[in-house]
C-alpha positions as CSV (number, residue, x, y, z in Angstrom):
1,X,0.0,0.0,0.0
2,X,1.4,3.6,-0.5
3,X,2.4,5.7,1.8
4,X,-0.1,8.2,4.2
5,X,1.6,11.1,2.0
6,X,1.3,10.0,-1.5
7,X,-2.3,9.1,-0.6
8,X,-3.3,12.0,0.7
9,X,-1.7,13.8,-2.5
10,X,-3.8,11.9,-4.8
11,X,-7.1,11.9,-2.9
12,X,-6.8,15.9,-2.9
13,X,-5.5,16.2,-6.3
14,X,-9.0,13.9,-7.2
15,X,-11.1,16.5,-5.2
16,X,-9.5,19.7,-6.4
17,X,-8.8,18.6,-9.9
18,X,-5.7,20.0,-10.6
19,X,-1.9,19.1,-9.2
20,X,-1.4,20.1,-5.1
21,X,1.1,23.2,-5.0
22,X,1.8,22.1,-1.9
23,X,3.8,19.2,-0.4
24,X,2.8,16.9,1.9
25,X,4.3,15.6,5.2
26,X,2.3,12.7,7.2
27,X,2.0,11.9,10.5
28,X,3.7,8.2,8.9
29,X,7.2,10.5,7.8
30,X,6.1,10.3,4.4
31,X,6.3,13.0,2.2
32,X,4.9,13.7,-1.5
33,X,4.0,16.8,-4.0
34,X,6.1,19.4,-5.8
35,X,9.8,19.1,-4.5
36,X,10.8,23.0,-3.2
37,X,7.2,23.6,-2.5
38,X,5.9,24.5,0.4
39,X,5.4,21.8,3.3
40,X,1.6,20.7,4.8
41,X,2.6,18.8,7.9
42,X,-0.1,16.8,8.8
43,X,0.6,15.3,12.3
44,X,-2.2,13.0,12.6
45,X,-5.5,11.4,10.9
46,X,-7.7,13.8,13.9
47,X,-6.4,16.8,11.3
48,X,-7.9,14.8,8.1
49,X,-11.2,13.9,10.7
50,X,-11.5,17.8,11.5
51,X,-11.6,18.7,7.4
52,X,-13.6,15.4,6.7
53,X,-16.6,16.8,8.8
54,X,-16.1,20.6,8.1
55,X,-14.9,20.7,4.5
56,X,-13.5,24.1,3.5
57,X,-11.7,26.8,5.7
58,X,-13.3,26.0,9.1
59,X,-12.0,22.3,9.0
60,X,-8.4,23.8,7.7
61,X,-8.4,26.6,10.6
62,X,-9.4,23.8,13.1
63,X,-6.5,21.3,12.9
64,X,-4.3,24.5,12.5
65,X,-5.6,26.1,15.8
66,X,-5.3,22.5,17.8
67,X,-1.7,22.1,16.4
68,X,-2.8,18.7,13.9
69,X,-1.7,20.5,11.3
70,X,1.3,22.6,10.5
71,X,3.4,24.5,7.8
72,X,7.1,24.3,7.2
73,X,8.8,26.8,4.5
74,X,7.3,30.2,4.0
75,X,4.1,31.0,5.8
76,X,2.7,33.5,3.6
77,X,3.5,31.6,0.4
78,X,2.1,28.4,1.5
79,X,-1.2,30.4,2.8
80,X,-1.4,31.9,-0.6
81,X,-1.2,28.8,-2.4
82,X,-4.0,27.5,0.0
83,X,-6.0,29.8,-0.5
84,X,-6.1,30.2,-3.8
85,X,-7.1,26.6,-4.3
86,X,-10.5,27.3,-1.4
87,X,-11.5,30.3,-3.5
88,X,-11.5,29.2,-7.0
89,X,-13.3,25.6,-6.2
90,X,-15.5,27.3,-3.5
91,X,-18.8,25.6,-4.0
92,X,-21.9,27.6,-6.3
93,X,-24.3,29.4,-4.0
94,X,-27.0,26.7,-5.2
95,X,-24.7,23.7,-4.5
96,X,-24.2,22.9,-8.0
97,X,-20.4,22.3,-8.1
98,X,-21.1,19.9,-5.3
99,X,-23.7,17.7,-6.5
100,X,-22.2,17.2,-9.9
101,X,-18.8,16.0,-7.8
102,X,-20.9,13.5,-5.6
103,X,-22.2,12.2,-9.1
104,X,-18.7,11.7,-10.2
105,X,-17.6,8.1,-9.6
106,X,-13.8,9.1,-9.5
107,X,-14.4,11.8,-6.7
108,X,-17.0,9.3,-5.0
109,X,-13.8,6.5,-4.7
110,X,-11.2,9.8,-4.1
111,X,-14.1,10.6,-0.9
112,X,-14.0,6.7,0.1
113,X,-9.8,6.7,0.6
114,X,-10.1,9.7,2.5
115,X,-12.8,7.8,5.1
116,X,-10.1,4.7,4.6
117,X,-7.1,6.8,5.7
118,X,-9.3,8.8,8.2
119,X,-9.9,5.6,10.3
120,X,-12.9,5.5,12.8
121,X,-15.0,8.5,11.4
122,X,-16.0,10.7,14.9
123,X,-15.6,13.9,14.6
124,X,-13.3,15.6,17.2
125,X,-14.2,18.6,19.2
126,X,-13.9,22.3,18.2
127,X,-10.2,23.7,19.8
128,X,-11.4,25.3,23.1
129,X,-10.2,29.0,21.4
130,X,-13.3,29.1,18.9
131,X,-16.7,30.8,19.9
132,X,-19.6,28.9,18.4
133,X,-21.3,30.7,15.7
134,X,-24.5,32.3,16.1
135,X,-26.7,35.3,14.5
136,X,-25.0,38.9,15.0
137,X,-27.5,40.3,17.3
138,X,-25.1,43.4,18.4
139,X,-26.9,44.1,21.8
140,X,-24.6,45.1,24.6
141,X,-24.3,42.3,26.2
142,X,-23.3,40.4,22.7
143,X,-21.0,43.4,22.0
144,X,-19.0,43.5,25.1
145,X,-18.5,39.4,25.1
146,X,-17.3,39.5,21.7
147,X,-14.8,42.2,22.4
148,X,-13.6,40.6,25.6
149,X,-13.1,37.7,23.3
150,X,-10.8,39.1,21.3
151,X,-8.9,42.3,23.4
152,X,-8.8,40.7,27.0
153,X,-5.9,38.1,25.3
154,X,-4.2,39.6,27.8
155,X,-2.3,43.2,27.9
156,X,1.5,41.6,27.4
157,X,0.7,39.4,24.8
158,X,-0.4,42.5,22.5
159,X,2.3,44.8,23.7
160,X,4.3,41.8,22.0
161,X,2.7,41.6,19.1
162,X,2.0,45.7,18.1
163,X,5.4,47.0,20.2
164,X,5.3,50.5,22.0
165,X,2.9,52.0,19.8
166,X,0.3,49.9,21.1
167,X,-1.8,51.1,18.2
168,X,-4.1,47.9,16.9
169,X,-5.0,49.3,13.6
170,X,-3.1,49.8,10.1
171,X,0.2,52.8,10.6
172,X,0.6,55.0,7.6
173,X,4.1,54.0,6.2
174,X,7.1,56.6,4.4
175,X,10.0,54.9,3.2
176,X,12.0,53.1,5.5
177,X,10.3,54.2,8.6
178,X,9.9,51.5,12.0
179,X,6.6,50.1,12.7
180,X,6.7,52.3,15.8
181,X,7.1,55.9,13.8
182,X,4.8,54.8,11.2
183,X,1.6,54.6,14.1
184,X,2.8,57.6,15.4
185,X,2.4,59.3,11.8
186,X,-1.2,57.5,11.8
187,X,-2.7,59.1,14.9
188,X,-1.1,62.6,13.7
189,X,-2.5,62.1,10.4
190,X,-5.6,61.2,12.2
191,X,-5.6,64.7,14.2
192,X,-4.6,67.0,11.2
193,X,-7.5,65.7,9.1
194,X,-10.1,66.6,12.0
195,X,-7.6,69.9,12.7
196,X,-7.9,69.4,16.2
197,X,-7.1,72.8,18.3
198,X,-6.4,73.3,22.0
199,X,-9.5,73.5,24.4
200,X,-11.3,71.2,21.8
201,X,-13.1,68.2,23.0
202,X,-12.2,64.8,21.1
203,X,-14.4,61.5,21.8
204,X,-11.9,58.3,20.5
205,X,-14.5,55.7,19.8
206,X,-13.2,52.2,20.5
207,X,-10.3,54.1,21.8
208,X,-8.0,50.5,22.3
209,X,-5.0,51.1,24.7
210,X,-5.5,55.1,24.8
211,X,-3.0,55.8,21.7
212,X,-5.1,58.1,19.8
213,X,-6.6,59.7,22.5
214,X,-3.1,60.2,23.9
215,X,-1.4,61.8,20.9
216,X,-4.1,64.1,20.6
217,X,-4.2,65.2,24.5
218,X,-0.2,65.6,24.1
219,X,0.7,67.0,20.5
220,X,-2.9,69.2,20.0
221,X,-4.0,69.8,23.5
222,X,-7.3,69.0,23.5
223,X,-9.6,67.3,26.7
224,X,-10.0,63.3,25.2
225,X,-12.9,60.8,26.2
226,X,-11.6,57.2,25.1
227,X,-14.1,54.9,25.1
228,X,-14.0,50.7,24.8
229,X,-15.6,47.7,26.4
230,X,-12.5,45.8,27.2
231,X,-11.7,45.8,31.0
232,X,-8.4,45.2,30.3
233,X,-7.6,47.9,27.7
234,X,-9.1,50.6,29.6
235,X,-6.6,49.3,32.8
236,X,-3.6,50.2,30.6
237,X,-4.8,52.8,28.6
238,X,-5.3,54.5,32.4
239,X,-1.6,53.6,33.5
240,X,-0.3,55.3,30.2
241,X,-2.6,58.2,31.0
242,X,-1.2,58.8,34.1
243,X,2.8,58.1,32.9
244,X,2.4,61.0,30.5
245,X,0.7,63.3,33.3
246,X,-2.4,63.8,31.0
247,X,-5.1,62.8,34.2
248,X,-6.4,66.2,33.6
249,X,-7.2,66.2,30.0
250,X,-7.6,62.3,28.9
251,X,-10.5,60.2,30.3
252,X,-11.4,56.2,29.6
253,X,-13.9,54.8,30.2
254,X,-15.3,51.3,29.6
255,X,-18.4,52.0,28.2
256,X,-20.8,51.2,25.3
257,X,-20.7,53.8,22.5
258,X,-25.0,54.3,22.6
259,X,-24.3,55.1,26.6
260,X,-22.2,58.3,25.8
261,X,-24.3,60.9,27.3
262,X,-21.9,63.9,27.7
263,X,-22.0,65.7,23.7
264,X,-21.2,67.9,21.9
265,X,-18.0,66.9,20.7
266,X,-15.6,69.4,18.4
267,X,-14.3,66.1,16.7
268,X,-15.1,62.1,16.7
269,X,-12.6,59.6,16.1
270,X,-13.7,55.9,15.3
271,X,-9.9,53.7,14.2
272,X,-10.9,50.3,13.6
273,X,-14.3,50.4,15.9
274,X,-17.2,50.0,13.1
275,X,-16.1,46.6,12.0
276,X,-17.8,45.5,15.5
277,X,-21.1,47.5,14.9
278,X,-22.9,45.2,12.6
279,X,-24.8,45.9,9.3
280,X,-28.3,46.1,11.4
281,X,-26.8,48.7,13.7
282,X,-24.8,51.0,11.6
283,X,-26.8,53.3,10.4
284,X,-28.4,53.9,14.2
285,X,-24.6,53.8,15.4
286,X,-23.5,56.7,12.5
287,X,-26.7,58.6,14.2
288,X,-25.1,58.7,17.2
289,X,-22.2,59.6,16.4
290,X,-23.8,62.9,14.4
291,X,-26.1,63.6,17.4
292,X,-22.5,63.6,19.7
293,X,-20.9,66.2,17.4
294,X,-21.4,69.8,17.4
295,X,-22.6,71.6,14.2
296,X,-19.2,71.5,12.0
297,X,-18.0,68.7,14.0
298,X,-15.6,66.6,12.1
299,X,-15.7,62.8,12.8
300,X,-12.8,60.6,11.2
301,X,-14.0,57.2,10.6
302,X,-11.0,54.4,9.9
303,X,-12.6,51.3,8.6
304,X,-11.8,47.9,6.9
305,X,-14.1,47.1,4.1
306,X,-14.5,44.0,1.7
307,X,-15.8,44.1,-2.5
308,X,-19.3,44.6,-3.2
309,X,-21.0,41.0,-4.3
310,X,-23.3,41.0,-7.3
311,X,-25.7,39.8,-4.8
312,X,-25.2,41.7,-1.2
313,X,-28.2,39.3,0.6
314,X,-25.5,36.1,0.0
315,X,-22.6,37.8,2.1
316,X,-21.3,35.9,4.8
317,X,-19.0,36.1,7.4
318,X,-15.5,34.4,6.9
319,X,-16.2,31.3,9.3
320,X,-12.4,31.3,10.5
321,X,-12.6,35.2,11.0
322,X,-15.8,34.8,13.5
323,X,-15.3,31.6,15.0
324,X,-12.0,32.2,16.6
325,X,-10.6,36.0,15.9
326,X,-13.8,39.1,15.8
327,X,-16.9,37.3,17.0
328,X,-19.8,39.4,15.6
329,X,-17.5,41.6,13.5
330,X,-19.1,42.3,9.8
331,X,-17.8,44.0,7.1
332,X,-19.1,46.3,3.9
333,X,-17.9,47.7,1.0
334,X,-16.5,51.7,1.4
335,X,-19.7,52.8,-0.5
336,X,-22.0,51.3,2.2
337,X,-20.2,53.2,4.7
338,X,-20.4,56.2,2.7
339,X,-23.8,56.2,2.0
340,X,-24.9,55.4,5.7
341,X,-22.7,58.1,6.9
342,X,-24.7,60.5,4.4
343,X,-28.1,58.7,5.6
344,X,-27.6,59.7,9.1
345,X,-27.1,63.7,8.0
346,X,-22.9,63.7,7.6
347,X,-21.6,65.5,4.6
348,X,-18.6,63.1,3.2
349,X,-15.8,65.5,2.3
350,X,-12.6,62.7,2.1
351,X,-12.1,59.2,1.4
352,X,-8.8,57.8,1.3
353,X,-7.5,54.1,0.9
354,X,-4.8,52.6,3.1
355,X,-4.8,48.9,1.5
356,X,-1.4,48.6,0.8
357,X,-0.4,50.3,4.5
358,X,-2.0,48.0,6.2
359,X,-0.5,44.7,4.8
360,X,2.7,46.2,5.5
361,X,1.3,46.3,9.5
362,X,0.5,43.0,9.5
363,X,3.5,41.8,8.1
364,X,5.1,43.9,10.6
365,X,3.1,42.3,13.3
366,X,3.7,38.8,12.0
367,X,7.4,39.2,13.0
368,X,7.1,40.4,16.0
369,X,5.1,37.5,17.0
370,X,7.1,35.1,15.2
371,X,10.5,36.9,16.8
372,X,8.8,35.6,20.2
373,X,7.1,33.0,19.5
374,X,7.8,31.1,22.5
375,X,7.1,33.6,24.9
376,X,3.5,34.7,23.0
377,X,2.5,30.8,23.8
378,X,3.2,31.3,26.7
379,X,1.4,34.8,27.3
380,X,-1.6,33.7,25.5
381,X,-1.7,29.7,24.9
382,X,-0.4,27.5,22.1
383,X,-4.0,27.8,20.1
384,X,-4.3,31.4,20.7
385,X,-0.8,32.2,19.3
386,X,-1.7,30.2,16.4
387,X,-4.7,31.8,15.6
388,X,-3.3,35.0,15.4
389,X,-0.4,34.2,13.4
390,X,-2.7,32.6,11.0
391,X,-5.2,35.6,10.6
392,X,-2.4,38.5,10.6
393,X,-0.9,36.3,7.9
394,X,-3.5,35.5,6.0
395,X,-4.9,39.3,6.6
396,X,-2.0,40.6,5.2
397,X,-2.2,38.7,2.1
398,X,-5.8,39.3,1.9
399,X,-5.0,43.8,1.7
400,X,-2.0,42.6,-0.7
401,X,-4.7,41.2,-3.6
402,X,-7.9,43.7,-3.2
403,X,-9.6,41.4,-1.1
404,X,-10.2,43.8,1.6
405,X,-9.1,47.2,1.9
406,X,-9.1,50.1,4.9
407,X,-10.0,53.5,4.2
408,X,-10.1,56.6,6.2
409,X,-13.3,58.5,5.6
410,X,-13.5,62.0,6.4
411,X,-17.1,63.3,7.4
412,X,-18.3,66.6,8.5
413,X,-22.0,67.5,10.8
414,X,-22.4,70.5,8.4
415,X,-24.1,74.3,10.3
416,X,-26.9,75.1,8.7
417,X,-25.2,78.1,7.3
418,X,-23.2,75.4,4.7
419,X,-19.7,76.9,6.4
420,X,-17.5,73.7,6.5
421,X,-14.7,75.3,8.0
422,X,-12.7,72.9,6.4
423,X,-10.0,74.5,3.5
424,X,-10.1,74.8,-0.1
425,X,-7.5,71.9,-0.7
426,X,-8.7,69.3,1.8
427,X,-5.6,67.2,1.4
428,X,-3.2,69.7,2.9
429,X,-2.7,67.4,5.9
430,X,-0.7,65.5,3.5
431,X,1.7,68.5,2.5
């Protein structure tokens, strides 16, 4: 009989239809595919059992998570490579693709060798890191469990992972600049475009580790409210308040963004907070944020964003992506956002795209994990390391090809005289 390796090489080629550019390494020693490729280590038949019963990404992210399944060589190639093969023999939305392959006698003997090298076929349980799928309600309770699921990691394991800056959202990049200087020139690109003043008030939505609202207190000398529902964010975010001797002028609190009471704002910043809100909610949470600014208020709203679809009602959540990093988190195309920010009484005066910065973040990212790798399993677990080496990775690649991009979207509560305040050339924060 052949090897585990060779096997496994020919049941996939069988399923996929085309030639694995990936080798394989089995749990037997044997190995099998393209020589220089890549390396799949699969460690044991539990990783084939976990992609047997949830075909597709989910079943991959599994046995990567629980450590059944591994990669040797280049990371970001060997994701690419992967992924590529998932997207372009992703099923039709009717199930088409995958009822002409279970009438196909070659793939129905390719399924049968799979359940042969699988041995007894129970499936194993979920790695204790994922959160079990359900529909995105986005009440506050649901809010505040999803973010403690993913910020309350712990504070050490993130100051690994995103160094000093402490900044958890894409850094605006020059030439040759550290990962450090490049957040830094985020949050002051951040301030110039909302032309904060001294004496203004500035509410940082989702306000992370106090970074933004920081910068601003220090460098523009305004009076900053930070807001998030992490407990342990808002504990650090208060020790950094108090090292820089800004008690007077920064505030953080852990509270829900529809509880903020205390408006009018001069200026609203929201850096990587509305991929929590949820389709249902965003047009009520862009009302809020309108009713909390002051007439030619400026509120600066940083935001990942995926493609349109030809049919918006089939999107879905990536399964990896919600089941073990951003419960609840939801994505929509920059004209969406736009058009909801209008809907709710804004006047849009900039948009700007930051794909290509933030890959360059996440690779950034990647090696700082990877540089400590053994001290982040530590910090944060084996699994947990692993999925968030796996979804900055796979992230990054993701900004690289158009995937997904981040934009910056500048938006203004217009007086009713029409005055925006703002100047003639509205990119002269980038002078």
């Amino acid at each position: 009989m052949a090897d585990a390796a060779s096997r496994l090489v020919s049941v996939a080629e069988q399923l996929l239809g085309v030639p694995l550019p990936v080798r394989i390494r089995a749990w037997d020693g044997s190995q099998a595919g393209p020589p220089g490729a890549p390396v799949i280590v699969v460690r044991n038949r539990r990783a084939l059992r976990r992609m047997l019963f949830k075909p597709g990404e989910l079943g991959l992210a599994r046995a990567w998570v629980s450590g059944d399944l591994d990669i040797e060589g280049d990371l970001y190639t060997a994701l690419g490579a992967v992924a590529a093969l998932l997207w372009e023999h992703d099923d039709d939305a009717d199930g088409r693709s995958l009822a002409r392959a279970v009438r196909d006698p070659a793939t129905r003997a390719a399924v049968r060798e799979l359940i042969r090298l699988v041995g007894p076929p129970l499936p194993p349980a979920p790695p204790r890191e994922e959160v079990r799928r359900r529909r995105h309600l986005h009440t506050r309770r649901t809010d505040k469990r999803a973010i403690s699921h993913h910020y309350d990691v712990g504070n050490d394991f993130y100051g690994l992972v995103l160094g000093p800056s402490m900044v958890y959202s894409c850094a605006y990049w020059e030439d040759g600049g550290s990962l450090e200087t490049a957040q830094r020139d985020k949050l002051e690109l951040v301030c110039k475009k909302l032309g904060l003043k001294p004496g203004q008030r500035l509410l940082d939505v989702g306000c992370g580790w106090g970074s933004m609202a920081i910068h601003a207190a220090r460098e523009h000398g305004v009076s900053a409210v930070g807001i998030t529902l992490s407990q342990e964010q808002a504990a650090l975010a208060r020790k950094r308040v108090a090292d820089e001797g800004l008690t007077d002028r920064v505030e953080i609190r852990v509270q829900d963004y529809r509880d903020v009471r205390d408006g009018p704002y001069d200026a609203i910043s929201s850096i990587g907070m509305a991929e929590h809100v949820g389709a249902d909610r965003y047009l009520d949470y862009a009302r809020d944020l309108y009713d909390l600014l002051k007439p030619g208020g400026r509120l600066l709203n940083h935001q990942i964003a995926r493609r349109p679809q030809r049919d918006e009602t089939a999107y879905e959540v990536d399964a990896f992506i919600d089941s073990y990093v951003f419960p609840d988190g939801e994505l929509a195309p920059v004209g969406t956002t736009v058009t909801m920010l209008e809907r709710a009484g804004f006047e849009v005066r900039d948009v700007e795209s930051l794909r290509e910065h933030y890959a360059g973040t996440l690779r950034a990212w990647v090696t700082n994990l990877e540089g400590s790798w053994e001290r982040a399993m530590r910090l944060a677990g084996p699994g947990r390391a692993r999925v968030w080496r796996l979804y900055m990775a796979a992230s990054a690649l993701a900004f690289e090809r158009n995937q997904i991009g981040v934009n910056q979207v500048l938006a203004l509560r217009t007086p009713d005289s029409g005055a925006s305040g703002l100047p003639a050339r509205t990119r002269l924060w980038n002078a």
